[in-house]
C-alpha positions as CSV (number, residue, x, y, z in Angstrom):
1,X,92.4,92.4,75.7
2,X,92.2,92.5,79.4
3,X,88.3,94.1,80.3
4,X,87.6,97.4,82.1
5,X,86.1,96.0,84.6
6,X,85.3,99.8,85.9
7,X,84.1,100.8,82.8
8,X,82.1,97.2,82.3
9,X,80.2,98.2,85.6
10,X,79.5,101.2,84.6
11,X,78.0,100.4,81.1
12,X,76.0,97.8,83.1
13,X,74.1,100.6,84.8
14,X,76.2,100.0,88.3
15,X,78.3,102.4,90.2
16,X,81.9,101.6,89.8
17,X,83.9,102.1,93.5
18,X,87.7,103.0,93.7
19,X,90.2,102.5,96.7
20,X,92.3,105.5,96.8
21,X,96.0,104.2,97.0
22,X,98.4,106.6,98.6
23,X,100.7,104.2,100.8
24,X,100.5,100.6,99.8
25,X,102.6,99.8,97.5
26,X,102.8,95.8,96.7
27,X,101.6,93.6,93.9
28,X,98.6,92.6,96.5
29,X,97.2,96.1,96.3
30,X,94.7,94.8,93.7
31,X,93.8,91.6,95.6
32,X,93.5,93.1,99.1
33,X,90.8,95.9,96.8
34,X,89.4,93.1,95.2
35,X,88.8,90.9,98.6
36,X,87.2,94.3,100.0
37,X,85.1,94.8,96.9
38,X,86.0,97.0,95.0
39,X,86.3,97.9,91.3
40,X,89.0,99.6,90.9
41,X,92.6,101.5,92.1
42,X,93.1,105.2,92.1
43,X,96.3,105.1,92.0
44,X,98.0,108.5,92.9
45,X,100.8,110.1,91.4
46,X,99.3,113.2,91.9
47,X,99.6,113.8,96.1
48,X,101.4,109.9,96.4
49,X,105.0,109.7,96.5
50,X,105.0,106.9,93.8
51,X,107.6,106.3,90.9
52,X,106.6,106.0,87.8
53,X,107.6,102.3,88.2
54,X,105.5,101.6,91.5
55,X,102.7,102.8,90.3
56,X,102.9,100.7,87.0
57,X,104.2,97.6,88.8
58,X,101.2,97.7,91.0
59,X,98.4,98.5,87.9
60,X,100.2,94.8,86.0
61,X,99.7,93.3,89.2
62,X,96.4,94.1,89.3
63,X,95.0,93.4,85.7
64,X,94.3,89.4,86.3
65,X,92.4,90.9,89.2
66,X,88.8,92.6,88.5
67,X,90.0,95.8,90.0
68,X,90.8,98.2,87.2
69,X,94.2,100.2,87.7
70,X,93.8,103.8,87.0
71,X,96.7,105.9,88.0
72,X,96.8,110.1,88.7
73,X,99.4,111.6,87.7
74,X,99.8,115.6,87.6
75,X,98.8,118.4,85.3
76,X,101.8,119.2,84.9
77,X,103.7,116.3,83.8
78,X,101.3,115.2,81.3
79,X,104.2,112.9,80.0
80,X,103.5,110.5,82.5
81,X,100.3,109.5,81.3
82,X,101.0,107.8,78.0
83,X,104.4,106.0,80.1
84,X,102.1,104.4,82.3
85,X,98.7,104.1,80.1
86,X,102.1,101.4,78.0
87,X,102.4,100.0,81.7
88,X,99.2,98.3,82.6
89,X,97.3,101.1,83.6
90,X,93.7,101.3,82.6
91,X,93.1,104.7,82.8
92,X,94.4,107.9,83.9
93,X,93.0,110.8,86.0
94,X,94.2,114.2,85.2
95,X,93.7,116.9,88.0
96,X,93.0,120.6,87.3
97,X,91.5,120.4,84.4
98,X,89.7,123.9,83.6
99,X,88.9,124.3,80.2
100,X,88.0,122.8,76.8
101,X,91.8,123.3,75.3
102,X,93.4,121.8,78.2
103,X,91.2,118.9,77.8
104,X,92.3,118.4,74.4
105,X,95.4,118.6,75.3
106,X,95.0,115.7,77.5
107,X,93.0,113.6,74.3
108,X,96.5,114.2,72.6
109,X,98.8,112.8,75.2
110,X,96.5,110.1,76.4
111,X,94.2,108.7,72.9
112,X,96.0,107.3,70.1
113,X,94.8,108.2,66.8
114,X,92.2,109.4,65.4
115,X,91.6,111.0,68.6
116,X,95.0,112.1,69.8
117,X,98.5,111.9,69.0
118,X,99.9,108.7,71.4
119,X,102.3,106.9,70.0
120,X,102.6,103.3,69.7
121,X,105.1,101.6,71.7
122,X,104.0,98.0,71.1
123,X,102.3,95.4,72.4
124,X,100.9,96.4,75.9
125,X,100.2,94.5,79.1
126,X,96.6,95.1,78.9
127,X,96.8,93.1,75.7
128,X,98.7,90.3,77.6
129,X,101.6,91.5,75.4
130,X,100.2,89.8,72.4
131,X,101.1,91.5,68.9
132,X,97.7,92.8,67.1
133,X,97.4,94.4,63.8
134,X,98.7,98.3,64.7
135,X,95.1,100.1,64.0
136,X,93.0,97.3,66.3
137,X,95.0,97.5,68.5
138,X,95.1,101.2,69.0
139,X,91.1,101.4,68.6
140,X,90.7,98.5,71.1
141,X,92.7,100.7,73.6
142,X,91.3,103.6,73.1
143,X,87.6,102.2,74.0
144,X,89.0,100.8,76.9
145,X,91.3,103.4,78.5
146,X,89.7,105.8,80.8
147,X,90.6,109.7,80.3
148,X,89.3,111.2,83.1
149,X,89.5,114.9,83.7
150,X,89.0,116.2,87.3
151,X,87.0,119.8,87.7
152,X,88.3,121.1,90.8
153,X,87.5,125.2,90.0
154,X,84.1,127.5,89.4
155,X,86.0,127.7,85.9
156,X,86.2,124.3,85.5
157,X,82.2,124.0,86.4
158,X,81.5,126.7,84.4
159,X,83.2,125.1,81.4
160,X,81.9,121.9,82.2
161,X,79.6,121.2,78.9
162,X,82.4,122.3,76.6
163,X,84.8,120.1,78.4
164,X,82.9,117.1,78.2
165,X,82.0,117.2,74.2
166,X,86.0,116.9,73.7
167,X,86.2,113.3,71.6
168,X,88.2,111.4,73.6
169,X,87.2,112.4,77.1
170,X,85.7,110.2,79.0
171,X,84.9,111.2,82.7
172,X,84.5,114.3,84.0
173,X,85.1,113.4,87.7
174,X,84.9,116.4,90.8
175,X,87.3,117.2,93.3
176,X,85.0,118.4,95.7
177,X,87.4,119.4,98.5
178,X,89.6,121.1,95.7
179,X,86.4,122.5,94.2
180,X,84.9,124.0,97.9
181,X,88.2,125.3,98.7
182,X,87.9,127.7,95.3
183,X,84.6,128.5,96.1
184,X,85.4,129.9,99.3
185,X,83.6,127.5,101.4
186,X,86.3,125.1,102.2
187,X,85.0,121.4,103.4
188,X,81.5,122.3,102.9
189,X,80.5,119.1,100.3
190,X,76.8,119.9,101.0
191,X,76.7,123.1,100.4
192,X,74.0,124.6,97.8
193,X,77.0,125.8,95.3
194,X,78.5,122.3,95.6
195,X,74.9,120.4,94.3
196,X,75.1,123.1,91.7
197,X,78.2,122.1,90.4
198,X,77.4,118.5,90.7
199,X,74.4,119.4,89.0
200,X,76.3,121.6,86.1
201,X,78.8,118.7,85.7
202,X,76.3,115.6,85.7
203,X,74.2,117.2,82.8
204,X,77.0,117.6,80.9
205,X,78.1,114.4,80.8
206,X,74.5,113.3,80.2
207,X,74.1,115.6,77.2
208,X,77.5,114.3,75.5
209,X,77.6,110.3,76.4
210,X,80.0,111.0,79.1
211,X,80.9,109.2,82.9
212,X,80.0,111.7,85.6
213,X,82.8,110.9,89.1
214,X,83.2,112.2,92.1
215,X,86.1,112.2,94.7
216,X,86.1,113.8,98.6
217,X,82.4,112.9,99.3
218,X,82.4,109.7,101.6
219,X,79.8,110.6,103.9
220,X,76.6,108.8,104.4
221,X,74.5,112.1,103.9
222,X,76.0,113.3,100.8
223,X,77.2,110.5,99.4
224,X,73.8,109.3,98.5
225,X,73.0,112.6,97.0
226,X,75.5,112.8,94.2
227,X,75.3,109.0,93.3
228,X,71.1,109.8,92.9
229,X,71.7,112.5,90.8
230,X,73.9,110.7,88.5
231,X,77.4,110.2,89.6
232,X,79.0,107.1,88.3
233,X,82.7,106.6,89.0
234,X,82.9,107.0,92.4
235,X,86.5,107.1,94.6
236,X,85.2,105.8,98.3
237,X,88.3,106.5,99.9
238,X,92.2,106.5,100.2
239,X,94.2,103.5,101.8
240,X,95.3,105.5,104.7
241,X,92.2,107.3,105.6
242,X,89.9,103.9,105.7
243,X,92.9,102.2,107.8
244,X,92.9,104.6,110.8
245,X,89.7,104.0,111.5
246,X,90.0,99.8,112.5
247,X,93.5,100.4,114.0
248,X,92.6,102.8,116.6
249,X,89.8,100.9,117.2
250,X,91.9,97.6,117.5
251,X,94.6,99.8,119.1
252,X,91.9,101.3,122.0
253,X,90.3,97.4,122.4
254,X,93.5,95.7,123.5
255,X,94.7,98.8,125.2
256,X,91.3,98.9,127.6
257,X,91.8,94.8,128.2
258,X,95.7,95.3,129.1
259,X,95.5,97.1,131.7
């Protein structure tokens, strides 16, 4: 079986960083992360405008790599997530996730049994394709396969401890600019409510064995808040976002020179 490197990291005691993918979309995508340091790929089916079979071409690419592929796919089409947890993905991130039923829900689609209800469609590529006794096989993957459930609502805060002792789940990570926005205060990740929730969220993993994340905090005063307090798996960024930055200053450097 192909390691977690993510989840190795995280067992270790480290913090495990993603690189948000949004617009790149070849089979270097896990290199180029790797090369930069990274641990793993947030792949994201969610806001991205991947296919099912881009987002899975680029998590195969990636397993030789130690960058972990993780794809996000929607609430809504829950489906995906078992299609592309059989198509080298290492995990899955499921947004909008406010209560304990819907995170059951995702235990069903996403764990096989004991825990949920996947079925098995043979040997995956995280198991280099080779054929291993049915029950191993399904026990290895589901130790290995993150389920991560995104709390993005007051709700989802609210209902964060009974959302975290669903078997099966295994990171609670926050949207924090989804999360603001439904608090009212829209872009403010400092904000008193906000450490609350982070706060409310982080205990509750604690108190049930679970991974604490956080997503839309990449600032160097907040940042190093969260993390101290507890959080885990940590998205750093999307590919777009951390790009703009070096062109325009490569862009403004030749500009001022060819003049």
């Amino acid at each position: 079986m192909i390691e977690n490197h993510a989840l190795a990291r995280i067992k270790a005691g480290g913090v495990a960083l993603g690189l948000g993918v949004h617009h790149l979309r070849t089979a270097a995508t896990g290199m180029l992360a790797e090369a930069a340091g990274f641990d793993w790929l947030f792949i994201d089916a969610e806001h991205g405008g991947f296919s099912e079979d881009q987002a899975t071409q680029i998590a195969i690419a990636a397993l030789p790599t130690r960058v972990t592929p993780i794809v996000r796919v929607c609430k809504g089409a829950l489906d995906q997530a078992p299609r592309v947890l059989d198509n080298g993905a290492m995990g899955v991130v499921i947004p909008h996730i406010d209560t304990a039923e819907e995170a059951r829900a995702v235990v069903d689609a996403c764990k096989y049994p004991p825990l949920g209800h996947r079925s098995l469609g043979g040997p995956p590529a995280q198991a280099r394709f080779v054929a291993m006794p049915a029950g191993e096989l399904m026990a290895e993957m589901n130790q290995r396969l993150l389920t991560v459930v995104m709390i993005e609502t007051p709700q989802a805060v609210e209902n964060a401890e009974a959302i975290a002792a669903v078997p099966g789940i295994d990171s609670l990570m926050i949207g924090t600019s989804d999360l603001t926005a439904e608090m009212g205060i829209p872009g403010q990740i400092g904000h008193e409510r906000v450490k609350a929730a982070y706060a409310a969220v982080i205990g509750a993993c604690a108190k049930h064995g679970k991974i604490a994340g956080m997503g839309g905090v990449y600032d160097e005063q907040n940042a190093p808040i969260y993390i101290g307090m507890g959080v885990r798996l940590v998205l750093s960024g999307s590919d777009h976002a951390l790009m703009m930055p070096a062109l325009k200053a490569r862009a403004g450097f030749l500009r001022s020179i060819a003049v």
